[in-house]
C-alpha positions in Angstrom: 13.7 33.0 -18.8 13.5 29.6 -17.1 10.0 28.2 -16.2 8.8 29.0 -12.3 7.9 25.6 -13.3 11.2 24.3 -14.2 13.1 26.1 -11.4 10.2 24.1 -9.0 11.0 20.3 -10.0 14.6 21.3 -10.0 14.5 22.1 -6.5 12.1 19.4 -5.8 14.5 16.6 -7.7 17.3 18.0 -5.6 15.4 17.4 -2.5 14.0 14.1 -3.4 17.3 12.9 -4.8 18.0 12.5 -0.6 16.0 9.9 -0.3 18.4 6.7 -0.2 15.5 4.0 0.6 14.6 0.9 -1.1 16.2 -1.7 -3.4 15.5 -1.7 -6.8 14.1 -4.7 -8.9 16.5 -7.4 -10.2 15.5 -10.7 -12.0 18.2 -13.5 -13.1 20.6 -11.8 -15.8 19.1 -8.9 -15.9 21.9 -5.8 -16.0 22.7 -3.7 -13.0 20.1 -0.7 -12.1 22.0 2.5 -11.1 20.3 3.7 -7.7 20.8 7.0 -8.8 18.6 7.4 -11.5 16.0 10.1 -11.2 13.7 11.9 -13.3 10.4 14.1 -13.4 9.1 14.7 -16.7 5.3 16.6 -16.7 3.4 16.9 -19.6 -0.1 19.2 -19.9 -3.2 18.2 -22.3 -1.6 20.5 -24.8 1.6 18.3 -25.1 4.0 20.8 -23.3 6.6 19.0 -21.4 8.5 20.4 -18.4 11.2 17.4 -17.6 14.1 17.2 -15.4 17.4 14.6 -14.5 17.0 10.9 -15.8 14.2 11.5 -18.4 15.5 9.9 -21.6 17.0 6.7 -20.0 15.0 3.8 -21.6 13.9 1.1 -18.9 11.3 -1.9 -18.8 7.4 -0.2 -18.9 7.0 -3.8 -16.5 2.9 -3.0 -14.7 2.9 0.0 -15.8 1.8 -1.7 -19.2 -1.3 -3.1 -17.4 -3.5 -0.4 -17.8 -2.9 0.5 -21.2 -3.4 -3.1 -22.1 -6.8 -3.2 -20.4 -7.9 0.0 -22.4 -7.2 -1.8 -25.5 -9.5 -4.9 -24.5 -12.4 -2.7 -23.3 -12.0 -0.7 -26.4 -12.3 -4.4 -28.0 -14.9 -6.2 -26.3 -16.9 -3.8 -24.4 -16.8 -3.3 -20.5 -19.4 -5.6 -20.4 -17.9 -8.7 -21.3 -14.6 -7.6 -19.9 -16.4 -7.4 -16.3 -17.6 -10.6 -16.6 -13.8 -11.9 -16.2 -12.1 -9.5 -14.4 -13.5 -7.2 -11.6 -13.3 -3.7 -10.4 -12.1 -3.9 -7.0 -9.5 -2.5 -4.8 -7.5 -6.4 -3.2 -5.9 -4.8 -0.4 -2.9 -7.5 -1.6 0.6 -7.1 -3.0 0.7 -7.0 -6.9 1.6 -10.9 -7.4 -0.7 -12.2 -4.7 -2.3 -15.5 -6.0 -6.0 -14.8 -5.6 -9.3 -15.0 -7.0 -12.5 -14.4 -6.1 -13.9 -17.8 -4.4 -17.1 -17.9 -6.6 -16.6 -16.5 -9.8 -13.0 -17.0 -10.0 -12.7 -13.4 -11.2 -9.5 -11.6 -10.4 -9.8 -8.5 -8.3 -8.8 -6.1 -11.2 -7.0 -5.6 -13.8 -4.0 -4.0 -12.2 -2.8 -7.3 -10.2 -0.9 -9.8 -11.6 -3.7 -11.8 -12.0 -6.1 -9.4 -13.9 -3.0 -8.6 -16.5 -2.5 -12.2 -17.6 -6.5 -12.3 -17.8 -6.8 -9.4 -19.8 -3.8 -10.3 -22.5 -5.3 -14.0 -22.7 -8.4 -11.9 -24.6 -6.7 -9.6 -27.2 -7.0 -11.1 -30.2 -5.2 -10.8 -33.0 -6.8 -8.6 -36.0 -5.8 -7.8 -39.8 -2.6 -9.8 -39.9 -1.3 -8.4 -36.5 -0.6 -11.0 -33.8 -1.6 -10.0 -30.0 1.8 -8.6 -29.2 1.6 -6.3 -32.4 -1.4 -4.9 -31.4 -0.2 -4.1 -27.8 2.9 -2.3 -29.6 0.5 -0.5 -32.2 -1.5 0.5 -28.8 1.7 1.5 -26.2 2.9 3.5 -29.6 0.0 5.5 -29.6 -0.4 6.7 -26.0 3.6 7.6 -26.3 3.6 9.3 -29.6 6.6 7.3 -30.9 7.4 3.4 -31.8 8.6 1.9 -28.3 11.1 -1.3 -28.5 11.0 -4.8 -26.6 13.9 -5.8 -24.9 14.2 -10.2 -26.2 17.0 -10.1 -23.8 14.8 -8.7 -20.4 11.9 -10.8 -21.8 13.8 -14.4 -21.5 15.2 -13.1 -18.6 12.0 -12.6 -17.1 10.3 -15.9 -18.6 12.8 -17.9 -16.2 11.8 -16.3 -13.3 8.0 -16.2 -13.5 7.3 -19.3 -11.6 4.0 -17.4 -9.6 3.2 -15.9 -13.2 3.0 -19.4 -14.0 1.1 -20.4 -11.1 -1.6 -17.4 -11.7 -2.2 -18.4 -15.7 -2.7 -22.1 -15.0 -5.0 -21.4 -12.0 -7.2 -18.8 -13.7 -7.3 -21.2 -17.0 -8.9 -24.0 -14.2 -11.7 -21.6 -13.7 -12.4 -20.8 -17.2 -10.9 -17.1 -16.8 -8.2 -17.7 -19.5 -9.7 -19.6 -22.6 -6.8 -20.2 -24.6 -3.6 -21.8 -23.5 -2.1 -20.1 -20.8 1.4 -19.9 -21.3 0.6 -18.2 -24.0 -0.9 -15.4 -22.3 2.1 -15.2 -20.0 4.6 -14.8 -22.7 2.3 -12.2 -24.0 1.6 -10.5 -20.8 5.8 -10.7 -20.3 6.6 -9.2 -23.7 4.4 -6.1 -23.1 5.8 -5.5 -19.3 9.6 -5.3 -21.6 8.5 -3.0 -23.6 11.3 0.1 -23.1 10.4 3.4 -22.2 11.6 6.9 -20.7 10.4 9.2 -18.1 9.2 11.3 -21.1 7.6 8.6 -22.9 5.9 7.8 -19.8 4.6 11.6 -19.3 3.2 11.7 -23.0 1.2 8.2 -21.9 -0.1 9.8 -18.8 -1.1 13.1 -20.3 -3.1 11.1 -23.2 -5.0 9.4 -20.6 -5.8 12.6 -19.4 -6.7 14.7 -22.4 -9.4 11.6 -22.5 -7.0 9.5 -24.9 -6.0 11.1 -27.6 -2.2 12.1 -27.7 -1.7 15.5 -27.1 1.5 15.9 -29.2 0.4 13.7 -32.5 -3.5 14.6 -32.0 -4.1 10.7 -32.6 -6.9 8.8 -30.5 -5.2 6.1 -28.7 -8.2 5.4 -26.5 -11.6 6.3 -26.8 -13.2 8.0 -23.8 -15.2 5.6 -22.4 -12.3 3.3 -22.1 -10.4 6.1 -20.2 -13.0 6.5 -18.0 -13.0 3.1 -16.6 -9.3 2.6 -16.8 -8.6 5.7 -14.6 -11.1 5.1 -12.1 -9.6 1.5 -11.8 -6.3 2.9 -11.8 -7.4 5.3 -9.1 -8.7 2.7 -6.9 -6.3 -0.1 -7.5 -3.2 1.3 -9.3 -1.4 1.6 -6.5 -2.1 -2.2 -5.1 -1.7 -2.1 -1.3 -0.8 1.7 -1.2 -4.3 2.5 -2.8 -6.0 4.0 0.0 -3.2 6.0 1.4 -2.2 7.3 -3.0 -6.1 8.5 -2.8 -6.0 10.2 0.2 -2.6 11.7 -0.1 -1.8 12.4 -3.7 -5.9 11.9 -5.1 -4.5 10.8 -8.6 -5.5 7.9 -10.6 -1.9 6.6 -11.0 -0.1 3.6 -12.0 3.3 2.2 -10.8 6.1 -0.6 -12.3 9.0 -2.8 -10.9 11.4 -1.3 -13.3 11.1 2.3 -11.1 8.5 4.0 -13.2 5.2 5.9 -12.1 2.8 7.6 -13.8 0.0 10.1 -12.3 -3.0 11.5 -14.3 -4.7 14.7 -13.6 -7.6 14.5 -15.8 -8.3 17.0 -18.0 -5.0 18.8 -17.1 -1.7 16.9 -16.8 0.3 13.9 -17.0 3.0 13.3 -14.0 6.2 10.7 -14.5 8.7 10.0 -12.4 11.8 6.8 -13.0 13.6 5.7 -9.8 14.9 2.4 -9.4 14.5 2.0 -5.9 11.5 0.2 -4.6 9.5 0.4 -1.6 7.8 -3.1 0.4 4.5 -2.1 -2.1 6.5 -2.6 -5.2 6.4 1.4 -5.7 9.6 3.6 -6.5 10.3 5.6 -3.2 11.7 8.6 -5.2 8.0 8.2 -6.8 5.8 8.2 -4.2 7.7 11.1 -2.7 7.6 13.2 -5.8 3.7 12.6 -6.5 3.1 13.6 -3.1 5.1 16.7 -3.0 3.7 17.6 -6.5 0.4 17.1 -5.8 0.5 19.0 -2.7 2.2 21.9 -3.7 0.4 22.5 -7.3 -2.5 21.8 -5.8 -3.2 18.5 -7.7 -5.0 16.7 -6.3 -8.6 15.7 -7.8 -10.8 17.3 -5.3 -9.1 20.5 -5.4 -8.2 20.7 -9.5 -12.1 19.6 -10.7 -12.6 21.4 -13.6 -11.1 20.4 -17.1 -7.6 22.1 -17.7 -7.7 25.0 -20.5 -5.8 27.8 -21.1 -6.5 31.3 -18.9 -4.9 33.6 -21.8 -7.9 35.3 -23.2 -6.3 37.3 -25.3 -2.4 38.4 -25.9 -0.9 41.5 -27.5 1.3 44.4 -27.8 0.5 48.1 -26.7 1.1 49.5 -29.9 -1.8 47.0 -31.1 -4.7 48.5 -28.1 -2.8 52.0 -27.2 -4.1 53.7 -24.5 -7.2 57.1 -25.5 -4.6 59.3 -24.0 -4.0 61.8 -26.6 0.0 62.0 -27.8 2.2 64.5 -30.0 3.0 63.1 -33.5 6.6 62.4 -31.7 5.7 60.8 -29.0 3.0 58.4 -31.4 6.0 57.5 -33.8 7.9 56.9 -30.8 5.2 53.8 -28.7 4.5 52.7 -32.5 8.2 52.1 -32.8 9.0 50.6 -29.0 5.1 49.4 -28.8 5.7 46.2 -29.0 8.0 46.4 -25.4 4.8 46.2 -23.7 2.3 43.2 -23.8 -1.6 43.1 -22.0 -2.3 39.7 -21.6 -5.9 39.2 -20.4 -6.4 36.1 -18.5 -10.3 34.4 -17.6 -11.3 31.5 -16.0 -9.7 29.7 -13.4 -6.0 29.4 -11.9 -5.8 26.1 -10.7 -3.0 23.8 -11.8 -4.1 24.0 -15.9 -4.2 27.2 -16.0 -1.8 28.8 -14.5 0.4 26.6 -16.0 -0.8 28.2 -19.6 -0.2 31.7 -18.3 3.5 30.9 -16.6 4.8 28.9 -19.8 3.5 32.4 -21.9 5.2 34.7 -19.5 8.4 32.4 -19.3 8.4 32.3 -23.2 8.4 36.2 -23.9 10.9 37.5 -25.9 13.7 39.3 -24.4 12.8 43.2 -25.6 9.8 43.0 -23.6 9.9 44.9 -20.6 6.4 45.5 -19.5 3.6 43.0 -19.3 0.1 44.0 -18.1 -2.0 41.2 -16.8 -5.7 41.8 -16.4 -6.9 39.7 -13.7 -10.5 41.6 -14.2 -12.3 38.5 -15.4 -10.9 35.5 -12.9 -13.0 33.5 -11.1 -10.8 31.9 -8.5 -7.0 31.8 -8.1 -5.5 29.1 -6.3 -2.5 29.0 -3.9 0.2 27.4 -6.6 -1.2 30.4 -8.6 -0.2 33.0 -6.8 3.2 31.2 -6.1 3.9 30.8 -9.6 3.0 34.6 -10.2 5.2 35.6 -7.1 8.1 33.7 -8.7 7.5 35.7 -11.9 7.1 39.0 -10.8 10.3 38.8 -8.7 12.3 37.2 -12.1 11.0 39.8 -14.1 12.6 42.4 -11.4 16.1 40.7 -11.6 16.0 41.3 -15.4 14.6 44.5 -15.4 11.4 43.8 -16.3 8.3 44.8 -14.7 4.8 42.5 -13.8 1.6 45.2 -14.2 -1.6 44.1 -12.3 -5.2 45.2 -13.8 -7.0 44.0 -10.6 -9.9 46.2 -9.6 -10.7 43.8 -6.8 -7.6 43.1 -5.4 -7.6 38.9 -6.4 -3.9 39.4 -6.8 -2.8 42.3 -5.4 -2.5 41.5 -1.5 -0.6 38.0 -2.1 2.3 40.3 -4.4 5.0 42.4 -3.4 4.6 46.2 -4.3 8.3 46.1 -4.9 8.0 44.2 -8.1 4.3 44.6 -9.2 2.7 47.6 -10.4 -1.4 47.1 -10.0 -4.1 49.6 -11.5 -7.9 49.8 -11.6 -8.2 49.8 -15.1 -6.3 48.1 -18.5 -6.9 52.1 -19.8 -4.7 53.2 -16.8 -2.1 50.5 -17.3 -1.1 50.6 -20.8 -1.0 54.1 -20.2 1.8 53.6 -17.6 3.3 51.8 -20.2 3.3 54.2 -22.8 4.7 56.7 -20.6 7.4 54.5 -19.2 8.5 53.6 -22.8 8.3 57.6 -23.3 10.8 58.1 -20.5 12.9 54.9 -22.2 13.1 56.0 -25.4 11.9 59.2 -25.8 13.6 62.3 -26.8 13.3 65.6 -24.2 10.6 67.1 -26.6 8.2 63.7 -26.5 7.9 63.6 -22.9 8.0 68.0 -21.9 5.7 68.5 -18.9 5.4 71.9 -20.3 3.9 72.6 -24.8 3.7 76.5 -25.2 1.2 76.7 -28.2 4.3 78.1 -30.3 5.2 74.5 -30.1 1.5 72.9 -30.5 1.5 70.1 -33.0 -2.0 71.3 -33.8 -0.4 74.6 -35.4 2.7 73.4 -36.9 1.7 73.8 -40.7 1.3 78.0 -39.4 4.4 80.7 -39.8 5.9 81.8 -36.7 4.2 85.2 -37.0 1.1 83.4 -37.7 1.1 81.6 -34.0 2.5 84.9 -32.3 -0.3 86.7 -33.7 -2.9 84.1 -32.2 -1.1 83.7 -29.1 -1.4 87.1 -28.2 -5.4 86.8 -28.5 -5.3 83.8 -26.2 -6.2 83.9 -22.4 -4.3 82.2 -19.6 -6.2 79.7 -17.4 -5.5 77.4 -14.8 -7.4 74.5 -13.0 -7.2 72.6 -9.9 -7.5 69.0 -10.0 -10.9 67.6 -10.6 -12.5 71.2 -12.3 -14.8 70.9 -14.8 -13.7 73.2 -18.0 -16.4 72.0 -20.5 -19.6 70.8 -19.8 -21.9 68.8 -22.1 -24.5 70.8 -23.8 -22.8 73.9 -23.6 -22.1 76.2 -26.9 -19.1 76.1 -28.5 -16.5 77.9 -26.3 -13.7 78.1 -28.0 -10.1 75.7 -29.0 -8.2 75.2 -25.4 -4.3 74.5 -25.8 -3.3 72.6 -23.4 0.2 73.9 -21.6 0.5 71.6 -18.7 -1.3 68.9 -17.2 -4.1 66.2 -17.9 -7.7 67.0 -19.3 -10.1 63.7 -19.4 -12.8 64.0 -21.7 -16.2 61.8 -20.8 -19.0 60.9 -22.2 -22.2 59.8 -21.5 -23.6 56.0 -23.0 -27.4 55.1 -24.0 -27.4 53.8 -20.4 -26.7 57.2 -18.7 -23.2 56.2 -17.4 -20.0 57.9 -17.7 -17.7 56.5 -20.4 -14.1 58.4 -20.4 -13.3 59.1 -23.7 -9.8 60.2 -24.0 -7.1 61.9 -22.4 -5.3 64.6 -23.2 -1.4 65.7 -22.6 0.7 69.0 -22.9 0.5 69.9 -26.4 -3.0 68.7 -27.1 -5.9 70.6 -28.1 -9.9 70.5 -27.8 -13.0 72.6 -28.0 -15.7 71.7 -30.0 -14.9 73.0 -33.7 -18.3 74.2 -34.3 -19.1 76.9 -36.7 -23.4 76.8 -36.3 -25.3 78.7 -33.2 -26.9 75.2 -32.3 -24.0 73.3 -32.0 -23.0 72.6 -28.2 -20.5 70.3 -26.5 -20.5 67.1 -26.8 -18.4 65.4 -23.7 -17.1 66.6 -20.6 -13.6 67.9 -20.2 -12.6 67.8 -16.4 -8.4 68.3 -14.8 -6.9 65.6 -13.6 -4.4 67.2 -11.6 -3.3 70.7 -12.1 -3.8 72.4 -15.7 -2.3 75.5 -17.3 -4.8 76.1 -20.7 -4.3 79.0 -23.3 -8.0 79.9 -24.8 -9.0 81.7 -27.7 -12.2 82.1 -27.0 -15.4 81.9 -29.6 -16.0 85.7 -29.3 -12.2 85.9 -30.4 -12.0 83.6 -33.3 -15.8 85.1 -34.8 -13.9 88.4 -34.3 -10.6 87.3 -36.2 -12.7 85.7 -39.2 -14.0 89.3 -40.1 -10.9 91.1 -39.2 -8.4 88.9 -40.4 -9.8 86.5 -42.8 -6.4 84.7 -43.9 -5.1 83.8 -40.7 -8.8 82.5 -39.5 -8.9 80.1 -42.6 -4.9 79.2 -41.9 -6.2 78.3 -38.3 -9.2 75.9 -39.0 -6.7 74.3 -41.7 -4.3 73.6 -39.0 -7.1 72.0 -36.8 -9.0 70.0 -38.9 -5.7 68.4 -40.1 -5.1 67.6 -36.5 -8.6 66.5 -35.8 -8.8 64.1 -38.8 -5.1 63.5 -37.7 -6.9 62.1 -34.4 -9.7 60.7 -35.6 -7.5 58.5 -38.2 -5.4 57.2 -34.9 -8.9 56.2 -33.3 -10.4 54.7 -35.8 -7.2 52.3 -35.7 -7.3 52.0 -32.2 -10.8 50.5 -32.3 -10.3 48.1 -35.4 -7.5 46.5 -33.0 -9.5 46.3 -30.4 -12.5 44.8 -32.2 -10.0 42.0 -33.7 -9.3 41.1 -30.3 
């Protein structure tokens, strides 16, 4: 089943893809930029990647380079000494503006021009690696994968850089540069033609925001104290002139390049990339800006709204036939759900559903295999549920419909409920009452006539199968007909041992009472079932509840019966408390299951 995710920045790259704005960025020889290029490629903290049109088109990384670079000197020299050269300040000006401040000489920040060709002119090189190897070992490790310079962009660039020029000899004057300046420029030059994708640019955003370490390969490109002060420089100043507007608008710390790339970071959560050629007055691909908007807007992305750290929502995630339900079946019907069980999944989500999070729940839904037809989802323990959440869910539910599948709510108070369509979601007050709709759909399914028969004579009562036929006649005929309305109390706790009740139609829920003095239900009992304490003592007495739900048909032989059929008819009173201790310890062996795979959840 495709992603709600998927089908959403397909729609949204058909949309954007209108937008015929902008020129895009051209230097000397440099080849011809097809307009048309577009791609989206998101990637979460856990290194899934959701990607869409132009994503694996390599292109120049250009200022997008600038803030990795800056990572690597603060993660060299300390943002001490690194302050002292370049500061932390929004300009207001385009990227290339030649400024710097009238006292100190310090550029604005590292994400201008200026501030990049001060930042290169202090990496050093370490261990028998030059500068530029370094910056490569760096760029490497926030993508995941060895990223190639383009010699032929670079000299290309290098002939056309007379205000790069301009910037490196005027911040060596002021003692900002300390080694020879045009050798920071062709060092600052190389890194901005490094090649990348929209993919490779995803991975680099989502390392900065899984606090730099590379979701995919799980190695540290950046320690976190580096991140921090790169992203909140990037949020300020990433965008150059733009910046106020990108905070107010989109609220990501974000980064953009000549060569049609930007890159957004939700920290904690995502990584958001989009290539498009075409450039807006700002320097900033218009496809870009469009997209980041949209997405942040519609997945609710921006910082304000998404503030906690991104983790997963599944609490835990299994099949029915793993946590049946206490509702009591016939050995049929239990071969049956142990068989088809695993058509049926409860997955119990926690937490929040902001943008991390419900991201986690709709890549497990989208990813189920295709034999399952139910999925319960307990809601019970969310906190909040955002807007994009209930979307996303909306989006599933009405897939699953199309397929014939079927979304099932646990959501006692209705977080959910109201936003979805009854048409294609099923909701319940408890996980109990769920998975048993489950079982009993899968009954219905795949069930033979006898599994699911609203009506068990006790000639067909599993509980007395190992008897003879004249054995169950004989007992039968010493039985007594009852019938209760819905909500009638049959057995009460505390009271003496009645009898054995065989159950001909109908529901019987047995409850019991905790060290707390609540009621706890217990089980629940179908057509075909049996109970009655099995006590053979005076001072034994009840030890739940047993109360209809819904109208019940119940054949009882009666404790005055069976003491008289142990003296009359010795045989068949042995034969009978054979047949139901088998099925009790038949019962019992099915609970004790039950619980083990709950307790391992």
């Amino acid at each position: 089943m495709e992603s709600p995710i998927t089908a959403y920045l397909h729609q949204l790259h058909d949309q954007i893809a209108q937008l015929r704005e902008g020129t895009p960025y051209r230097i000397g020889a440099r080849g011809a930029v097809d307009p048309d290029d577009f791609g989206i490629a998101l990637a979460t903290v856990d290194g899934y990647v959701y990607q869409v049109g132009t994503t694996s088109k390599e292109f120049s990384l250009q200022s997008l380079s600038k803030p990795l670079s800056y990572g690597l000197v603060l993660a060299d020299l300390g943002i001490e000494s690194v302050d002292a050269k370049i500061d932390v300040e929004p300009s207001g000006d385009p990227f290339n503006e030649i400024s710097l401040d009238p006292e100190t000489g310090r550029p604005a920040n590292a994400m201008i021009n200026a501030g990049a060709l001060a930042v290169v002119s202090m990496i050093k090189g370490s261990g028998g690696r030059s500068a530029i190897q370094r910056i490569d070992e760096t760029y490497a490790a926030f993508a995941g994968r060895r990223l190639r310079r383009s010699t032929r962009a670079y000299q290309s660039e290098l002939r056309n850089s007379d205000r790069n020029h301009a910037l490196a000899y005027l911040l060596s004057s002021v003692g900002i540069i300390e080694s020879r300046p045009t050798a920071a420029l062709e060092t600052y030059l190389r890194q901005c033609t490094v090649q990348v994708t929209c993919r490779d640019l995803a991975m680099i955003a989502a390392t900065l925001a899984n606090g730099g370490t590379n979701p995919e390969t799980g190695a540290e490109a950046l320690s976190i104290e580096a991140v921090e002060r790169v992203l909140s420089v990037m949020m300020t100043a990433g965008m150059y002139d733009d910046a106020g507007d990108w905070v107010s608008n989109v609220g990501m710390p974000a980064k953009s390049g000549v060569g049609g790339g930007v890159i957004a970071v939700l920290p904690g959560q995502a990584g958001l990339a989009v290539y498009s050629p075409p450039l807006d007055p700002h320097g900033n691909s218009v496809r870009g800006v469009a997209t980041c908007r949209r997405v942040s807007r519609d997945m609710e992305m921006h910082f304000v709204r998404a503030a906690r750290a991104g983790r997963s929502a599944i609490r835990s995630h299994h099949t029915i036939d793993r946590e049946p339900s206490k509702t009591r079946r016939t050995e049929e019907a239990s071969e049956i759900l142990a068989e088809h069980g695993h058509r049926a999944v409860v997955i119990e989500l926690a937490g929040d559903l902001y943008f991390a999070g419900t991201e986690s729940v709709v890549r497990e839904l989208s990813g189920l295999a295709d034999d399952v037809e139910f999925v319960v989802l307990d809601v019970h323990r969310l906190d909040e549920v955002s807007r994009v959440a209930l979307d996303m869910l909306r989006r599933i539910a009405e897939q699953f419909a199309a397929e014939g599948r079927r979304l099932i709510l646990v959501d006692p108070d209705e977080l959910l409920t109201p936003a979805l369509s009854a048409e294609t979601v099923a909701t319940f007050d408890s996980r109990e009452l769920a998975i048993a709709h489950c079982e009993n759909q899968l009954l219905l399914r795949y069930g033979t006539p006898d599994s699911q028969r609203a009506r068990v004579p006790v000639m067909d009562s599993p509980a007395l199968s190992l008897l003879e036929a004249e054995d169950i006649t004989a007992l039968t005929a010493l039985m007594h007909l009852r019938s209760y309305a819905d909500g009638d109390v049959i057995r009460r706790v505390g009271q003496r041992f009645g009898g054995v009740f065989f159950i001909l139609t109908g529901r019987i829920l047995t409850i019991a009472t905790d060290a707390g003095g609540n009621r706890v239900p217990v089980a629940t009992l179908t057509a075909g079932m049996t109970f009655g304490d099995l006590a053979l003592g005076e001072e034994d007495r009840q030890e739940t509840t047993a109360k209809a739900d819904g109208p019940v048909e119940l054949m009882l032989l009666d404790a005055e019966t069976i003491e008289t059929l142990e003296q009359a008819r010795p045989r068949l009173a042995v034969q009978l408390w054979r047949a139901l201790a088998r099925d009790a310890y038949a019962h019992a062996e099915q609970y004790a299951r039950t619980v083990a795979a709950r307790v391992s959840h």
